[in-house]
C-alpha positions in Angstrom: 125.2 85.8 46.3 125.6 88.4 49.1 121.9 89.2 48.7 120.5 85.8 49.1 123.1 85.4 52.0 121.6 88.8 53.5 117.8 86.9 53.0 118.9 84.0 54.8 120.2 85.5 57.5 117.4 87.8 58.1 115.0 84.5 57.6 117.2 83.0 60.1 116.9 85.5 62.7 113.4 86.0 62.1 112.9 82.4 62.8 115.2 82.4 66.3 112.9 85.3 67.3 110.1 83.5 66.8 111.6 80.3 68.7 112.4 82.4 71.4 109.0 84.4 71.3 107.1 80.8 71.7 109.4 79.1 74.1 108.8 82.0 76.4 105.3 81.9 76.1 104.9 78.6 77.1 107.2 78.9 79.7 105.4 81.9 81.2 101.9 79.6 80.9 103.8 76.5 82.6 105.0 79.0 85.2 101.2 80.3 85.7 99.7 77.0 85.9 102.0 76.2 88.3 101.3 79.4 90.7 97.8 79.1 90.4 98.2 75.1 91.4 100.4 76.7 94.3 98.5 79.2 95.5 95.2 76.8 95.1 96.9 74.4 97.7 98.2 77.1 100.1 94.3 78.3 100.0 93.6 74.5 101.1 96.1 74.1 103.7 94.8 77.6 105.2 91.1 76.1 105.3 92.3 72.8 107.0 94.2 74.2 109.6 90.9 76.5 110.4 89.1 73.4 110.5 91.5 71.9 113.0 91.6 75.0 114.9 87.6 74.7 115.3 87.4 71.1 115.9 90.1 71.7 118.6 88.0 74.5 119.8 85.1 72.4 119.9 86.4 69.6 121.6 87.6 71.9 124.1 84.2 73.0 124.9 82.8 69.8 124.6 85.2 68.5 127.9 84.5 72.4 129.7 88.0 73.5 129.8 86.8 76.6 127.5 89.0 79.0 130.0 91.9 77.0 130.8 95.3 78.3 129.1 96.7 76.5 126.0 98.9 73.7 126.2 101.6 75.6 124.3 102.1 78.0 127.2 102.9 76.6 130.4 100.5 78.1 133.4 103.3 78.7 136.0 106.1 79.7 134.0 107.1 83.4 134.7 110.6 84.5 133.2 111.9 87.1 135.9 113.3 90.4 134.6 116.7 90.3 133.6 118.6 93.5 135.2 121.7 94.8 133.6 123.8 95.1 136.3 124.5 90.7 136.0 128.6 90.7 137.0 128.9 87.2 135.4 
């Protein structure tokens, strides 16, 4: 009986390994298709924000304030240098 015990066991543990062995592989292909969907969408996002950027651009030019500063970044704001010698 030991040797059909030692069969079964081996069997068994060949079977486990290949479990393990397929699980993996279809978590490693879930885990791809879901990258590449990722990355596919990050790719999109970057190409509509460069189409926002150009129709921003372009809208700029259209009403001639080509030159003038962004509206981020106010034109008068200077931030005076800060010296160390502050005794407050």
């Amino acid at each position: 009986m030991d040797g059909h015990d030692a069969d079964d066991a081996k069997k068994s543990t060949a079977d486990m390994t290949a479990f393990v062995q397929n699980l993996l592989q279809q978590m490693q292909s879930r885990f791809q298709t879901m990258s590449d969907s990722i990355v596919t969408k990050i790719d999109e996002m970057g190409n509509r924000i460069d189409e926002l950027e150009q129709s921003i651009s372009d809208l700029r030019t259209e009403m001639g304030v080509e030159g003038s500063p962004s509206p981020s970044v106010p034109p008068s704001v200077k931030e005076e240098p800060k010296s160390g010698n502050d005794s407050a």
